[in-house]
N, C-alpha and C positions, 0 to 999 in steps of 0.2 A: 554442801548439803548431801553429796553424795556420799561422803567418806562416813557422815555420819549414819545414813543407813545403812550403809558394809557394815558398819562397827556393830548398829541394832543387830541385822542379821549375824553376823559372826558370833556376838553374844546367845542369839539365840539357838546355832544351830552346835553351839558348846554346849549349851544346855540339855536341848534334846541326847546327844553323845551322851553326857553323863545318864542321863537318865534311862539311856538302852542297854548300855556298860551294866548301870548297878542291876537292871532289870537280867540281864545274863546272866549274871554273875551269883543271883540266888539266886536263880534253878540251876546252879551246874555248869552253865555252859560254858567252856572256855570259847574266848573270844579272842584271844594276840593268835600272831601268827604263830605259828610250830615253827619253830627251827629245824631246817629242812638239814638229815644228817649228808654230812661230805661223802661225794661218790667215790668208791672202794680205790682202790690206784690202779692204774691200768698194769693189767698181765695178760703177757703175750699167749695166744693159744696154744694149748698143749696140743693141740693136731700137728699130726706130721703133713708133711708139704703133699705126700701122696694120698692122704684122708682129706686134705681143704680143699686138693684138685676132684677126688671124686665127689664130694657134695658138689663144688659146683657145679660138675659135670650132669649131678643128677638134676638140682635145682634148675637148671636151665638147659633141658635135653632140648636138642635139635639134629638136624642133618649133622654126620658124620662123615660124610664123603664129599663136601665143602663147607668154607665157612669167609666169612666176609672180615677183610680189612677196613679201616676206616685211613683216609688217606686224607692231605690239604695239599690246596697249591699253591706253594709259596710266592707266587706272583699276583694271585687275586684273592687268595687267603680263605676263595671255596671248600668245601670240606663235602664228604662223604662215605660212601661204605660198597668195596668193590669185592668179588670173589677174588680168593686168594689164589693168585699162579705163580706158579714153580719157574713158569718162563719169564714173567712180567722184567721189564727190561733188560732181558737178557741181548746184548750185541748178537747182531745175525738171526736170532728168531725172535725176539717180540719188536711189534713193530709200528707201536705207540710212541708219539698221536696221530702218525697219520693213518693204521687200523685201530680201532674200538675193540678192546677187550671180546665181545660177545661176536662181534664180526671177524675174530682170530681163528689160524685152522691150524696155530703152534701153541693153543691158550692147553694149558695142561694145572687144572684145578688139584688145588693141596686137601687133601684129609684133613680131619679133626685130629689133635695129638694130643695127650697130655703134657708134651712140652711149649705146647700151642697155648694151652689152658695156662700152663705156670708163668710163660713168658707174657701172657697178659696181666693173670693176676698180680706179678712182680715189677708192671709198669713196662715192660720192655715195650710194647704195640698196646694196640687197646684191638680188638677183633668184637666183631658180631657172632648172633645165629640167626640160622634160619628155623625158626620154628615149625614150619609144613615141613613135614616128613612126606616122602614119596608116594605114600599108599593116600597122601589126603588128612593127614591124622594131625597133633599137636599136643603137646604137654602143658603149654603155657601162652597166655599170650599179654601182651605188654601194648599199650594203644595211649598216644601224647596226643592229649586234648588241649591245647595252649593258645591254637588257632587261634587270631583276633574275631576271625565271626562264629568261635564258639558259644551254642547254643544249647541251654539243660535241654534235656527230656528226660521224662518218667514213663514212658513206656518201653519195653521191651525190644531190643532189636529183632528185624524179622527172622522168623522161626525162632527164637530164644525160646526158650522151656526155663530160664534161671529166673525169677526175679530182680531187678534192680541190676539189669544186665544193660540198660538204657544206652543207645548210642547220641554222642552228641553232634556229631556232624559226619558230611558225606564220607568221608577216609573214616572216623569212626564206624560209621553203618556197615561199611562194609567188609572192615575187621572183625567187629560184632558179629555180624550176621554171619560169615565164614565161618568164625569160632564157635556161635551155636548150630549151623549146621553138620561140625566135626563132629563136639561134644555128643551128637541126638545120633551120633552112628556106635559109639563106645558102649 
């Protein structure tokens, strides 16, 4: 009994189709899908290697007189993002793990380079930025909302001036709130 009401319905919901089709189809309307034309073929940027480094340089300005490595450890498979030193495992002067980077008095912080920049963007390291500049200030800011106890909101982080600047949780708030406090001195 069952197959035979599918069949009623299937008949009738052929039916109604035909009858929205023809109804389209005098006024005009097309109704199939458009064949969606093939994307062009990929070609390589005509930027030279020193024009892709300064975009990105510009797109994502940060501290220039450090910048963060991201490092893992191959025995627990942790992962993170540490200032870059000139010294880090150097025999005789660094002297990790039994001193902490920031508790080092041989730790000597690397510059921003454009060779720094190329050998990331070429995959060689993958490196961070720091987006607070010294005076307080900032170009950009980037904030991962993924948290399990993330939470919407529709209001404004504190001090924001931007609409639809909403923070979603407490490491949000107070990215947010930082960043419109920056912004309201510019």
């Amino acid at each position: 009994m069952d197959s035979m009401a599918d069949s009623d319905e299937l008949t009738t919901l052929r039916a109604e189709n035909g009858r929205l089709i023809a109804l389209l189809e005098s006024h005009g309307i097309e109704w199939r899908a458009q064949q969606q034309p093939s994307p062009p073929p990929f070609e390589p940027s005509r930027l030279s290697i020193d024009e892709k480094v300064t975009i990105f340089r510009r797109l994502f300005r940060g501290r220039i007189d450090v910048f963060p490595v991201r490092w893992q450890s191959k025995t627990t498979g942790k992962s993170g993002y540490a200032p870059a030193c000139a010294n880090e495992w150097r025999a005789g002067v660094c002297e990790k793990p039994r001193i902490k980077c920031g508790d080092c008095g041989n730790r000597l912080l690397v510059p921003l380079s454009d060779t720094v920049i190329y050998n990331h963007l070429a995959g060689g390291h993958t490196v961070g930025v720091y987006p607070l500049l010294e005076d307080d200030s900032c170009h950009f800011l980037a904030v991962d909302f993924d948290e399990a106890g993330h939470r919407r909101r529709d209001d404004r982080a504190p001090g924001c001036q931007h609409p639809g600047a909403g923070a979603s949780h407490r490491a949000g708030e107070a990215v947010a709130g930082a960043a419109a406090s920056l912004s309201q001195r510019r």
